[in-house]
Biopython code that builds the backbone (N, CA, C, O; Angstrom):
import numpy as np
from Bio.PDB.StructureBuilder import StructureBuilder

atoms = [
    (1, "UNK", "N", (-18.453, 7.987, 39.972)),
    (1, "UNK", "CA", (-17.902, 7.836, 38.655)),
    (1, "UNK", "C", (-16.493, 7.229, 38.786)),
    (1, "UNK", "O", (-15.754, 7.695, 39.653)),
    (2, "UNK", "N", (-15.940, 5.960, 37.789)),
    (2, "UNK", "CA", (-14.609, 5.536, 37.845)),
    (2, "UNK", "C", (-13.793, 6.617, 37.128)),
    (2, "UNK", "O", (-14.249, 7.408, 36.302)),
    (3, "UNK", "N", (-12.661, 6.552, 37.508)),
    (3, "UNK", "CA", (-11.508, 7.200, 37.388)),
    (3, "UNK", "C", (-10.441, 6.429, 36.639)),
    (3, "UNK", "O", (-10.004, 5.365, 37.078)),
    (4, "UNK", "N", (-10.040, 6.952, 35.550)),
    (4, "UNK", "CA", (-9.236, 5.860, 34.464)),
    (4, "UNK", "C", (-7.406, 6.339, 35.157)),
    (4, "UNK", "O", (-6.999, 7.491, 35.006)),
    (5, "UNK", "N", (-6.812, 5.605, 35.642)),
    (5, "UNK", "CA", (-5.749, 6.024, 35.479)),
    (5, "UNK", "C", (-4.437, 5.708, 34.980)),
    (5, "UNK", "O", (-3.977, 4.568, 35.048)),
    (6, "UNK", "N", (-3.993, 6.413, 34.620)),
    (6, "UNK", "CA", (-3.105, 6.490, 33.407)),
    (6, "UNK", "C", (-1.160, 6.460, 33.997)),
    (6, "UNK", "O", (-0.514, 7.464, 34.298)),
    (7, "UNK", "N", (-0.650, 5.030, 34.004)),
    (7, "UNK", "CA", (0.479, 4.801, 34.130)),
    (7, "UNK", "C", (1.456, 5.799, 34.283)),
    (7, "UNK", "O", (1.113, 6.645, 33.458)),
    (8, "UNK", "N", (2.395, 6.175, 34.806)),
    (8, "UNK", "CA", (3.555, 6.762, 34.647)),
    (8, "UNK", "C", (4.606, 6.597, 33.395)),
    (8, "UNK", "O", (4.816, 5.476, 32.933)),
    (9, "UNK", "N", (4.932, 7.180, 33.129)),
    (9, "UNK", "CA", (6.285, 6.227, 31.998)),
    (9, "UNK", "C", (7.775, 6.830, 33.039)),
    (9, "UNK", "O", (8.130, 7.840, 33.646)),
    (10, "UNK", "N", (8.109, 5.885, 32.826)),
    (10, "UNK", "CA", (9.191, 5.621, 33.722)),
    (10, "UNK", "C", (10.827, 4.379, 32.821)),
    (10, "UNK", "O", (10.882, 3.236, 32.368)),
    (11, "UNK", "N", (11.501, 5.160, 32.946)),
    (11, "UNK", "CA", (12.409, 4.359, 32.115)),
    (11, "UNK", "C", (12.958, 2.810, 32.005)),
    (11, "UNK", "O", (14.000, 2.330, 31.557)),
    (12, "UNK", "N", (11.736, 2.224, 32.640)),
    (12, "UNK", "CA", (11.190, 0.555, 32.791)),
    (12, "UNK", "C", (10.427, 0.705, 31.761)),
    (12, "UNK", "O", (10.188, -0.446, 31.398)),
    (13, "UNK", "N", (10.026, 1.252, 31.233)),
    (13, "UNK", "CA", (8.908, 1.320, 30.258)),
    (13, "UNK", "C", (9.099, 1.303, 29.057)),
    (13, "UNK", "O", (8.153, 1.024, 28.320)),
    (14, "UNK", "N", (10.304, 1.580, 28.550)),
    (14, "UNK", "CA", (11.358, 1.619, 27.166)),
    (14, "UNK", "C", (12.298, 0.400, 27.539)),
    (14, "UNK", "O", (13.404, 0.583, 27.029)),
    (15, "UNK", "N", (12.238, -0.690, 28.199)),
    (15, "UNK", "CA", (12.962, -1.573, 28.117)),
    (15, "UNK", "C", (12.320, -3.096, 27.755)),
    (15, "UNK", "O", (11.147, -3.206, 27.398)),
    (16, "UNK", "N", (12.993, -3.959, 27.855)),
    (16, "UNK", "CA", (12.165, -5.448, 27.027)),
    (16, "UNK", "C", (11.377, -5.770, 26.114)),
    (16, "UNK", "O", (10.959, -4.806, 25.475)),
    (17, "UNK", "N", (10.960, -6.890, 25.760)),
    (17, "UNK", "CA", (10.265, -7.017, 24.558)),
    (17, "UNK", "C", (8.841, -6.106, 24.439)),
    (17, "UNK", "O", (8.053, -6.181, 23.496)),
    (18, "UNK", "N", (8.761, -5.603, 25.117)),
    (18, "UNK", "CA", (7.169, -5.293, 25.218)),
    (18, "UNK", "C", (7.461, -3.646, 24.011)),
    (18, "UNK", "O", (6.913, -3.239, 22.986)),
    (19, "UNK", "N", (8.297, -3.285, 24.652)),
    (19, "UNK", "CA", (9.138, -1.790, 23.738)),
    (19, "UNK", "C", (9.651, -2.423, 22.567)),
    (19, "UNK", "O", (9.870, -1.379, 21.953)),
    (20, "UNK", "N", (10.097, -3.525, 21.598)),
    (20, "UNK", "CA", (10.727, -4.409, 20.851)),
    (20, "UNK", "C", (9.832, -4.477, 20.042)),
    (20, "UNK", "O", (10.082, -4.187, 18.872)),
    (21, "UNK", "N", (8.294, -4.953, 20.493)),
    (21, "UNK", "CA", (7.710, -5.501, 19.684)),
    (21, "UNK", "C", (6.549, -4.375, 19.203)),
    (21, "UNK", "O", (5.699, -4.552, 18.331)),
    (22, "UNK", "N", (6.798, -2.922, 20.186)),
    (22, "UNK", "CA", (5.879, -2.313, 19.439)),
    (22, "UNK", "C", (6.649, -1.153, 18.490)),
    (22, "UNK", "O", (6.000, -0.484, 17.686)),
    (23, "UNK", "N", (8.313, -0.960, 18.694)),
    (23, "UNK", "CA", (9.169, -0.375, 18.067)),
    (23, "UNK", "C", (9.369, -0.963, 16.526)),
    (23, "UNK", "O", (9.734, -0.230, 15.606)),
    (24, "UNK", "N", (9.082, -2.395, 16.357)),
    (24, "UNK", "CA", (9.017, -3.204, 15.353)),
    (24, "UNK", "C", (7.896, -3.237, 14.705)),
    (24, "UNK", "O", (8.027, -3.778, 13.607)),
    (25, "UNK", "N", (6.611, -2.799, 14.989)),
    (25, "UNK", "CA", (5.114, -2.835, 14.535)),
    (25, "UNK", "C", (5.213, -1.537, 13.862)),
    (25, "UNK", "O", (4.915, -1.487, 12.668)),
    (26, "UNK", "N", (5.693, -0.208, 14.638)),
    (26, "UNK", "CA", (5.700, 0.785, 14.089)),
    (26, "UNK", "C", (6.737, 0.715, 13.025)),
    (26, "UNK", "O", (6.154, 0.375, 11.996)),
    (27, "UNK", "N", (8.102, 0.893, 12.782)),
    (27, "UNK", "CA", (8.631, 0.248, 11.426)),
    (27, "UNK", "C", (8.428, -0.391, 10.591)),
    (27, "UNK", "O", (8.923, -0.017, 9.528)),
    (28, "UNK", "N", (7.699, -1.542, 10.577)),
    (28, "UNK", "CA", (6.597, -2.332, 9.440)),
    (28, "UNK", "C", (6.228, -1.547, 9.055)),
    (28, "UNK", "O", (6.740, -1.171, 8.000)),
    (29, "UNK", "N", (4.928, -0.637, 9.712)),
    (29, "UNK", "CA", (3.944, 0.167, 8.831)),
    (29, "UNK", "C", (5.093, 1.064, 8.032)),
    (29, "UNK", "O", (5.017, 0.892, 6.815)),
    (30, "UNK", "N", (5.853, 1.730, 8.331)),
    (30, "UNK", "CA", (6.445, 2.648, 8.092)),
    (30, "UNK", "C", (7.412, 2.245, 6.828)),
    (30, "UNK", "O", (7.948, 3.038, 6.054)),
    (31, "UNK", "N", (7.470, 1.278, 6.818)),
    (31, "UNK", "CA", (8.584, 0.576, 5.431)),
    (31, "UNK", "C", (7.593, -0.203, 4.743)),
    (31, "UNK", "O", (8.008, -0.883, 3.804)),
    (32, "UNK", "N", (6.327, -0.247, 5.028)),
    (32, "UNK", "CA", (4.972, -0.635, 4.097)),
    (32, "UNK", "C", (5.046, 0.728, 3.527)),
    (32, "UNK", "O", (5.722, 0.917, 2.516)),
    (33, "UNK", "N", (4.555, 1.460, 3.964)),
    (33, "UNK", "CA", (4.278, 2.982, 3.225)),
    (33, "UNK", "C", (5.307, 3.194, 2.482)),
    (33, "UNK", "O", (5.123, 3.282, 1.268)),
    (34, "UNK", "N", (6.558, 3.320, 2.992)),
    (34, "UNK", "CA", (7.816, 3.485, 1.976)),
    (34, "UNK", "C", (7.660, 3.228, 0.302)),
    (34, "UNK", "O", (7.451, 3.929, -0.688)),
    (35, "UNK", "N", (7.878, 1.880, 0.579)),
    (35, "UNK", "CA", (8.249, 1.086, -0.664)),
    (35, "UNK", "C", (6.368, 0.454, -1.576)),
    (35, "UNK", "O", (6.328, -0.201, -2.617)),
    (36, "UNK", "N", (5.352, 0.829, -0.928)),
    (36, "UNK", "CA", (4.140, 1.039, -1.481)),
    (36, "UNK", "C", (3.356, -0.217, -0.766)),
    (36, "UNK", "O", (2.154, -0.386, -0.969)),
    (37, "UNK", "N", (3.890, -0.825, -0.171)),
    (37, "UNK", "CA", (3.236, -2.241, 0.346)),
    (37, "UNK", "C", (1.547, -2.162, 0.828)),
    (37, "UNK", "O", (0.782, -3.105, 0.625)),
    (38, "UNK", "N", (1.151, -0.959, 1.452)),
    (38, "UNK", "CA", (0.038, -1.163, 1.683)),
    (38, "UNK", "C", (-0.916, -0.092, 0.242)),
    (38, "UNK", "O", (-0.396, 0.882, -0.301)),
    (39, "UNK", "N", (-2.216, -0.581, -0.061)),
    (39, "UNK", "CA", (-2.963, -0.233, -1.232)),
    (39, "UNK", "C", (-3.313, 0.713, -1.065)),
    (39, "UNK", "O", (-3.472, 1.192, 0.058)),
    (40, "UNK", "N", (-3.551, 1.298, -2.153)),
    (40, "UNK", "CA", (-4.555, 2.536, -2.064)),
    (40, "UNK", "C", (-3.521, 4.356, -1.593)),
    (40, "UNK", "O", (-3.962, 5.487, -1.390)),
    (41, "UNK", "N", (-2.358, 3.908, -1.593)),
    (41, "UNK", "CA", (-1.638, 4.589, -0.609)),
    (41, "UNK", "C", (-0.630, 5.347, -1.691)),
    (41, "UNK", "O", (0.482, 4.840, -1.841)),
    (42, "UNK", "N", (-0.977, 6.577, -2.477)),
    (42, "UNK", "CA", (-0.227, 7.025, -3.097)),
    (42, "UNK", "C", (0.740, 8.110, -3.174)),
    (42, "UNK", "O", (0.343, 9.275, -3.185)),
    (43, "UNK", "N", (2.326, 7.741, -3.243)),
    (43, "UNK", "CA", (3.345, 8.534, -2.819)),
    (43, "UNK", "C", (3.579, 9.828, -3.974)),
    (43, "UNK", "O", (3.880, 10.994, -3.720)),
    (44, "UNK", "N", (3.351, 9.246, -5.209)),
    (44, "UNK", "CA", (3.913, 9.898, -6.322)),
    (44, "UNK", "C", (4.928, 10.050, -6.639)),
    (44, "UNK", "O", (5.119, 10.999, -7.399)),
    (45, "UNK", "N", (6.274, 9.078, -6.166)),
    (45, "UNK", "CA", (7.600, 8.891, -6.387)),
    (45, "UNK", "C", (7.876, 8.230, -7.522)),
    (45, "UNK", "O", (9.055, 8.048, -7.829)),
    (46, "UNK", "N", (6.872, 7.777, -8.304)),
    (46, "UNK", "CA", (7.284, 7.436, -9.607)),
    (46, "UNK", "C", (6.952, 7.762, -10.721)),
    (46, "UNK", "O", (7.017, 7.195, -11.812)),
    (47, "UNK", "N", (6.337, 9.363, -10.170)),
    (47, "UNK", "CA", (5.671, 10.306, -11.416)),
    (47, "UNK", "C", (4.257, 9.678, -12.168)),
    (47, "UNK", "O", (3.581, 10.318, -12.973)),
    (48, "UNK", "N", (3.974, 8.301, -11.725)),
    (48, "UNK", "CA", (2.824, 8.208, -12.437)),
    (48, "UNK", "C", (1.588, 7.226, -11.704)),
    (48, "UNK", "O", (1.445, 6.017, -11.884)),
    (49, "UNK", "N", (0.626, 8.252, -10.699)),
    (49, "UNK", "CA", (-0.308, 8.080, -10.224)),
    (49, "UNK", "C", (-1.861, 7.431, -10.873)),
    (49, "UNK", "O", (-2.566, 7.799, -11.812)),
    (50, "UNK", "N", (-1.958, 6.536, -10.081)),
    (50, "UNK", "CA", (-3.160, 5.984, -11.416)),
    (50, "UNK", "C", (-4.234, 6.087, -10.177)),
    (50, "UNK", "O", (-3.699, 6.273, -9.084)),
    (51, "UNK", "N", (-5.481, 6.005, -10.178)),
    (51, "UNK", "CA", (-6.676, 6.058, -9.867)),
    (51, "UNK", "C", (-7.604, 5.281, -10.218)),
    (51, "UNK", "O", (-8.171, 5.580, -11.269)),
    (52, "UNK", "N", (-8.094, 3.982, -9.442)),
    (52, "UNK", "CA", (-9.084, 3.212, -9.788)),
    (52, "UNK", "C", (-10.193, 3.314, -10.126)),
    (52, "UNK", "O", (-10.634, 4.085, -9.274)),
    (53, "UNK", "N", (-11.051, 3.065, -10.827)),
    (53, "UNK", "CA", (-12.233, 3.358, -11.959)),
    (53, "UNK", "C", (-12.835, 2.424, -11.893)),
    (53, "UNK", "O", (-13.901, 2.551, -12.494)),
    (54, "UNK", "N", (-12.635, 1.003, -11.217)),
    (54, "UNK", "CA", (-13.443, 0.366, -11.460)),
    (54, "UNK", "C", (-13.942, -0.127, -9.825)),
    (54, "UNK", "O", (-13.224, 0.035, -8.838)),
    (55, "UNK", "N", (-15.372, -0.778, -9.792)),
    (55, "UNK", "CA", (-15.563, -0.603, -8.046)),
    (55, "UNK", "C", (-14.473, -1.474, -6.748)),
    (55, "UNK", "O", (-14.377, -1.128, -5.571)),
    (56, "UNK", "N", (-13.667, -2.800, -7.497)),
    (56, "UNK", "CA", (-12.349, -3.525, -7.196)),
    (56, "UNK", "C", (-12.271, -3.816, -8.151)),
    (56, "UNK", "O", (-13.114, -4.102, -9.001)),
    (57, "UNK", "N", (-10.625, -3.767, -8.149)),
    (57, "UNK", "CA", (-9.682, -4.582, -9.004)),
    (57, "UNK", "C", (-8.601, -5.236, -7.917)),
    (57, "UNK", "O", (-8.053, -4.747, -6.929)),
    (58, "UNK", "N", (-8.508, -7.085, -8.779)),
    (58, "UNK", "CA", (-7.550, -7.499, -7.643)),
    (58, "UNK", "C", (-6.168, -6.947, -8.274)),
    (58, "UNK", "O", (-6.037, -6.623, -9.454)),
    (59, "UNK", "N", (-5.155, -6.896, -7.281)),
    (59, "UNK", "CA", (-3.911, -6.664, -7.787)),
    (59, "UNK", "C", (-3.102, -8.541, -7.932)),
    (59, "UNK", "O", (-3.566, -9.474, -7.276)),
    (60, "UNK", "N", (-2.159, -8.671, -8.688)),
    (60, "UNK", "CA", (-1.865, -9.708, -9.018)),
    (60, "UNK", "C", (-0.697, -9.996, -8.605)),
    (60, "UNK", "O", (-0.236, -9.180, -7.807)),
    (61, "UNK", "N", (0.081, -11.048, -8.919)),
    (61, "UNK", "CA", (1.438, -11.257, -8.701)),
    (61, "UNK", "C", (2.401, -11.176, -9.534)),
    (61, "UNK", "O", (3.603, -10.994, -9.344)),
    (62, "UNK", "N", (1.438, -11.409, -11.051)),
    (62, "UNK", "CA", (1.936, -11.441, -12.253)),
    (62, "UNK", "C", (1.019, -10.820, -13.654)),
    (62, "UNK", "O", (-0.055, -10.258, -13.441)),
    (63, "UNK", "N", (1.376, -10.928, -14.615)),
    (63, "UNK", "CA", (0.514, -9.677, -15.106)),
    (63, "UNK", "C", (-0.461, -11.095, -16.056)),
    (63, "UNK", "O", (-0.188, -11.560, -17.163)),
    (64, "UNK", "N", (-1.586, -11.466, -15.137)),
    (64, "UNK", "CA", (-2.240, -12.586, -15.691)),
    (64, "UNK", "C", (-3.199, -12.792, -14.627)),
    (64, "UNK", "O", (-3.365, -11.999, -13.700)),
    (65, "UNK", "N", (-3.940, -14.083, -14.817)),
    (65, "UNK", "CA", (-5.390, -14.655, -13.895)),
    (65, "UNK", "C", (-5.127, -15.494, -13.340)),
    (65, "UNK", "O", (-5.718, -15.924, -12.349)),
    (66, "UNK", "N", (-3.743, -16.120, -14.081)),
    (66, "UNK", "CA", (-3.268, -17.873, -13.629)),
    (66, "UNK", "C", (-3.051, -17.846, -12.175)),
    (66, "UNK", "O", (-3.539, -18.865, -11.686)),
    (67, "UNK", "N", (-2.524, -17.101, -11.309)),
    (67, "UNK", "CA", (-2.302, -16.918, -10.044)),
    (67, "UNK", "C", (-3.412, -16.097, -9.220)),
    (67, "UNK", "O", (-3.913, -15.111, -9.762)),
    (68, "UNK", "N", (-3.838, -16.500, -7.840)),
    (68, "UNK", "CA", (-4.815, -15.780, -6.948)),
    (68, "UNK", "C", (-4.364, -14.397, -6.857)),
    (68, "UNK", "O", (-3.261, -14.111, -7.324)),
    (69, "UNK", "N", (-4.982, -13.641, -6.392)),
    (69, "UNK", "CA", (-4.954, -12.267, -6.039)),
    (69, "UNK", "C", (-4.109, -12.189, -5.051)),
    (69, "UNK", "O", (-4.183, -13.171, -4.312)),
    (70, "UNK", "N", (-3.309, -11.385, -4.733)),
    (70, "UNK", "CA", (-2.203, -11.215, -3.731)),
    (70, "UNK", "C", (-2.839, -9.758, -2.802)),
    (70, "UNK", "O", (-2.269, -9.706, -1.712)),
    (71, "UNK", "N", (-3.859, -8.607, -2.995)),
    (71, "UNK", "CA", (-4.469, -7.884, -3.025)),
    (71, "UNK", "C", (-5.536, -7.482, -3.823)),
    (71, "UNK", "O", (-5.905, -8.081, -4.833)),
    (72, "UNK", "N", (-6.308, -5.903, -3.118)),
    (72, "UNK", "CA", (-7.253, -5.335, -3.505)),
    (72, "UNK", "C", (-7.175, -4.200, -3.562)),
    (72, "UNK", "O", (-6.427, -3.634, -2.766)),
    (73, "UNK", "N", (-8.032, -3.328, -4.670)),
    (73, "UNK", "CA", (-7.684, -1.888, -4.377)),
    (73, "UNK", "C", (-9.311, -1.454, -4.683)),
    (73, "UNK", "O", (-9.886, -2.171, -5.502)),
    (74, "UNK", "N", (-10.072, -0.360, -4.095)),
    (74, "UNK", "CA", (-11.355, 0.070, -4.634)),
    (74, "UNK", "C", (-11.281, 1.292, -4.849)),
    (74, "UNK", "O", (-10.622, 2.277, -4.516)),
    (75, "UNK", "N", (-12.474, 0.870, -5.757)),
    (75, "UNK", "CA", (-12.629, 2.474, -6.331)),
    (75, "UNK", "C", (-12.722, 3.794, -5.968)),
    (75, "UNK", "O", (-13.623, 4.135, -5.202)),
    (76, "UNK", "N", (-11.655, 4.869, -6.547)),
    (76, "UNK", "CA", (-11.414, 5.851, -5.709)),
    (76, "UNK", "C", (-9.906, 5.729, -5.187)),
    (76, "UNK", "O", (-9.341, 6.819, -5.103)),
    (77, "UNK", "N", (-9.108, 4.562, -4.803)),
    (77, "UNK", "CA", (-7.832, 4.925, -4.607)),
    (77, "UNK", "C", (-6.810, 5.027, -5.424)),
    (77, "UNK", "O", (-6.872, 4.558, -6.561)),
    (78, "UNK", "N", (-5.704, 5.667, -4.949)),
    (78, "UNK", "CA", (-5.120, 5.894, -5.904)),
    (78, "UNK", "C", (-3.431, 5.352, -5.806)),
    (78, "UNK", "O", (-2.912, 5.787, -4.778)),
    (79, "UNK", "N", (-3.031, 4.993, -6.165)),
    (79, "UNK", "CA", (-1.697, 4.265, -6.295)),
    (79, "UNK", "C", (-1.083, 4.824, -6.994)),
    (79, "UNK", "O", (-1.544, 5.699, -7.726)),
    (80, "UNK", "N", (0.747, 4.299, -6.953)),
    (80, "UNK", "CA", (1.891, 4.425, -7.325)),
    (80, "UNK", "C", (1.869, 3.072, -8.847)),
    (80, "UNK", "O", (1.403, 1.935, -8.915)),
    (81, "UNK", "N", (2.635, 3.970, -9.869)),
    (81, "UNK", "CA", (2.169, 3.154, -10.963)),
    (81, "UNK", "C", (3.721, 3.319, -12.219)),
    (81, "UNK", "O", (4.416, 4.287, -12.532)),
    (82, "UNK", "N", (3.733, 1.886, -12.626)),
    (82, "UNK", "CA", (5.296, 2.181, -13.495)),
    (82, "UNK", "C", (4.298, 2.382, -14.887)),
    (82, "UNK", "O", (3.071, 2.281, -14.900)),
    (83, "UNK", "N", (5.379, 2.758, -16.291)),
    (83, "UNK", "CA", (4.245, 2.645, -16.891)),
    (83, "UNK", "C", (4.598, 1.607, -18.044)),
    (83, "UNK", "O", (4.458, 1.727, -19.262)),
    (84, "UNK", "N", (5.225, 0.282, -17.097)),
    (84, "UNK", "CA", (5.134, -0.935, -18.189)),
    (84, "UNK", "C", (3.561, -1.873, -18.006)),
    (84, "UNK", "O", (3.311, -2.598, -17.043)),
    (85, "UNK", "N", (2.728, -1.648, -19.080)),
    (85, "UNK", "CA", (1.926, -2.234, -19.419)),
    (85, "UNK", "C", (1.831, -3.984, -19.925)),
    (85, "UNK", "O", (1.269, -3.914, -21.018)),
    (86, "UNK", "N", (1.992, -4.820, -19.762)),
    (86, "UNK", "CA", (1.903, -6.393, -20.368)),
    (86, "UNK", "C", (0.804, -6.863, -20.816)),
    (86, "UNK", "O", (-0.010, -6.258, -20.119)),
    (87, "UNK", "N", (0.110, -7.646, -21.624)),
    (87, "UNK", "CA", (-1.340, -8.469, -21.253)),
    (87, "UNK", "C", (-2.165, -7.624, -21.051)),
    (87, "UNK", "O", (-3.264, -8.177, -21.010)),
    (88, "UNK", "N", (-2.255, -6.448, -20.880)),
    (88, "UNK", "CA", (-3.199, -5.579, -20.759)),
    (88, "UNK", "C", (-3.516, -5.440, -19.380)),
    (88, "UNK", "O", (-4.651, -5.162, -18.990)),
    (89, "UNK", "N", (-2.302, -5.672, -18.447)),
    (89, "UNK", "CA", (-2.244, -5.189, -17.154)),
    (89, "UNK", "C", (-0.804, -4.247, -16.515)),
    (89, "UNK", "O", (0.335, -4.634, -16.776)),
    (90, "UNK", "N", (-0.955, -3.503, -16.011)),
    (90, "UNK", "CA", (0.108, -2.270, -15.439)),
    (90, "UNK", "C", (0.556, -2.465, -14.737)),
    (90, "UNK", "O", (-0.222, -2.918, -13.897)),
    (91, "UNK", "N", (1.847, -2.427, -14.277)),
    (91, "UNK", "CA", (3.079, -2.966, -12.650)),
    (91, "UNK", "C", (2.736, -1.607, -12.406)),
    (91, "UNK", "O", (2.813, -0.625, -13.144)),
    (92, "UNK", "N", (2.229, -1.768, -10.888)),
    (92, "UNK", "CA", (2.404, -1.234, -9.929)),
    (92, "UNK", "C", (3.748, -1.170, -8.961)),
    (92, "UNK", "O", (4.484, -2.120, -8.691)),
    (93, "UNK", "N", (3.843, -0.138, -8.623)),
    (93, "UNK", "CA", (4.975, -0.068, -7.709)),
    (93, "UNK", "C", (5.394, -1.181, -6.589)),
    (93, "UNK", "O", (4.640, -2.054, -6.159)),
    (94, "UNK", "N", (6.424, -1.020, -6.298)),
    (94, "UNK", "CA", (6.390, -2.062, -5.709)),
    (94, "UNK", "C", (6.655, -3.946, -6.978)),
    (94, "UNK", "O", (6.406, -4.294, -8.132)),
    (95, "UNK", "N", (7.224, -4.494, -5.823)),
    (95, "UNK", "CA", (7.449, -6.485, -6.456)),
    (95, "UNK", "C", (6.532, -6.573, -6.836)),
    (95, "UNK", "O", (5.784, -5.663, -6.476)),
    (96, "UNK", "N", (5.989, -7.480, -7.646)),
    (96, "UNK", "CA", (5.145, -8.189, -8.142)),
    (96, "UNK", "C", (3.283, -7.748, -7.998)),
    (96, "UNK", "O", (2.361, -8.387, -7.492)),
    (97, "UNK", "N", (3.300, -6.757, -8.505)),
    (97, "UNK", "CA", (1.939, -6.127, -7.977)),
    (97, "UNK", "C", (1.420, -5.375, -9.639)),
    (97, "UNK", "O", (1.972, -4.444, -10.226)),
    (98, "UNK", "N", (0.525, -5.956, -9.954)),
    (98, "UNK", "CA", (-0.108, -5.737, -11.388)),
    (98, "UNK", "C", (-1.961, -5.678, -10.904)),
    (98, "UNK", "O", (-2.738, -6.367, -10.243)),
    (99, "UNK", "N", (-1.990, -4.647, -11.558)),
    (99, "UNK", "CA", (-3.743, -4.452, -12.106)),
    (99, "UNK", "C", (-4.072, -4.418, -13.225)),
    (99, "UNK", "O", (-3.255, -4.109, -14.093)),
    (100, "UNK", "N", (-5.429, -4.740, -13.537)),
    (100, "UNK", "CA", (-5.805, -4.682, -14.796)),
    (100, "UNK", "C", (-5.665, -3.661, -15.545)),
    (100, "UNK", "O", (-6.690, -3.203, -15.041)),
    (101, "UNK", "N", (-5.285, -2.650, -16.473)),
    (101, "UNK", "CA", (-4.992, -1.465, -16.716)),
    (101, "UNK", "C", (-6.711, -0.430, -17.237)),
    (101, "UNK", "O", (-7.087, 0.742, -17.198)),
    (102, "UNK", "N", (-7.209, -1.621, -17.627)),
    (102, "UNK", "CA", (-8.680, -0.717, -17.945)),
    (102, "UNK", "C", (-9.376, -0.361, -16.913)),
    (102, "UNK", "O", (-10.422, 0.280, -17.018)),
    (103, "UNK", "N", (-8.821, -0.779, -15.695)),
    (103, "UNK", "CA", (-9.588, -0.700, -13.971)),
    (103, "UNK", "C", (-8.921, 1.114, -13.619)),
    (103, "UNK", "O", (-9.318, 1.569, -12.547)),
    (104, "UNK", "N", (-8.108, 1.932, -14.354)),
    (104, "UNK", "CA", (-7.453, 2.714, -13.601)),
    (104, "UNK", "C", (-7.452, 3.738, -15.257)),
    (104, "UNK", "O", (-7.627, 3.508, -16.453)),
    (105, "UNK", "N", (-7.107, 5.043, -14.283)),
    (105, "UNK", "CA", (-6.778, 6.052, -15.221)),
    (105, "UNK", "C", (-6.011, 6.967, -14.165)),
    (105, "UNK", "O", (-6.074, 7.021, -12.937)),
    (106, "UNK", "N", (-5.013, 7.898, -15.431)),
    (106, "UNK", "CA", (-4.161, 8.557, -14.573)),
    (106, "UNK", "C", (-4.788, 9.798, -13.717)),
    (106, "UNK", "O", (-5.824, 10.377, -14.043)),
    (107, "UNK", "N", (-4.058, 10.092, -12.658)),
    (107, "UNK", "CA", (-4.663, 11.338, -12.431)),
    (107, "UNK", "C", (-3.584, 12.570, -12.675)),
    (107, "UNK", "O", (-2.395, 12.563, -12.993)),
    (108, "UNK", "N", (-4.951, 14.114, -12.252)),
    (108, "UNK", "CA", (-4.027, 14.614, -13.423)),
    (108, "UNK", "C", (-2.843, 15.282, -13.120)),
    (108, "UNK", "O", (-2.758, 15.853, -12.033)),
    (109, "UNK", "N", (-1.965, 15.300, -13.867)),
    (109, "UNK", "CA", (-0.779, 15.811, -13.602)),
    (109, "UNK", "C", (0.519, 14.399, -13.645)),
    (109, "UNK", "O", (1.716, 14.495, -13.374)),
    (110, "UNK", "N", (-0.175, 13.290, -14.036)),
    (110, "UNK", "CA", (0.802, 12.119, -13.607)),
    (110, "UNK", "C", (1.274, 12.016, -15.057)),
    (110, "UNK", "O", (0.550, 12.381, -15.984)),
    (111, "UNK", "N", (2.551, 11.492, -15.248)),
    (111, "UNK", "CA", (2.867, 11.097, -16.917)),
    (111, "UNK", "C", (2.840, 9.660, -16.586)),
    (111, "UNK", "O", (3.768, 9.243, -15.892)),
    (112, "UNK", "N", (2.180, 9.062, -16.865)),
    (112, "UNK", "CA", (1.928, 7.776, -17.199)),
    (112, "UNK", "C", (2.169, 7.461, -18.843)),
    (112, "UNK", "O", (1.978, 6.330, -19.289)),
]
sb = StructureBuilder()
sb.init_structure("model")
sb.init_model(0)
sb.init_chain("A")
sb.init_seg("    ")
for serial, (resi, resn, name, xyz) in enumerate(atoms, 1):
    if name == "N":
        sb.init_residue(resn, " ", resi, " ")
    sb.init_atom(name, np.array(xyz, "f"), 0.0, 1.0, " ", f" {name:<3s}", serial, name[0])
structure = sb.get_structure()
């Protein structure tokens, strides 16, 4: 049978880009989650949690069709949600991030 073996860490091992670039991968995710960047991912820092209802909705850039989808969210997740409505679509937390508003309902306990 092979035998997997497993490096030492040794304080060569926290130095150069190789430590740079995965110290920097982990902070991305981590300031995605923050500020809401990745979908589906709900903090409840803005008191009003919405919950998708419909099987996808794209998220937008602007509260309209004229522009491609910038994202996706499916049914069942639940997001961070302001509660300015436009056009009959809702800003999501976060820049420029709108869903259709009939795609979502609050969940409970959120004041939307």
């Amino acid at each position: 049978m092979a035998k997997i073996k497993v490096p030492k860490l040794e304080a060569s091992t926290f130095r150069g880009w190789t430590f740079v670039l995965v110290a920097g991968a982990v902070l991305t995710v981590l300031a995605m989650i923050d500020r809401g960047g990745l979908t589906g991912l709900a903090t409840g820092r803005t008191g009003c949690v919405m919950t998708v209802t419909a099987s996808e909705v794209n998220i937008r850039s602007t509260p309209g069709t004229e522009l491609a989808p910038v994202g996706l969210l499916r049914q069942g997740d639940e997001t961070d949600a302001q509660r300015v409505i436009t056009n009959g679509f809702r800003q999501l937390a976060g820049e420029g991030r709108w869903v259709l508003d009939a795609s979502l309902t609050p969940t409970a306990g959120s004041r939307c």
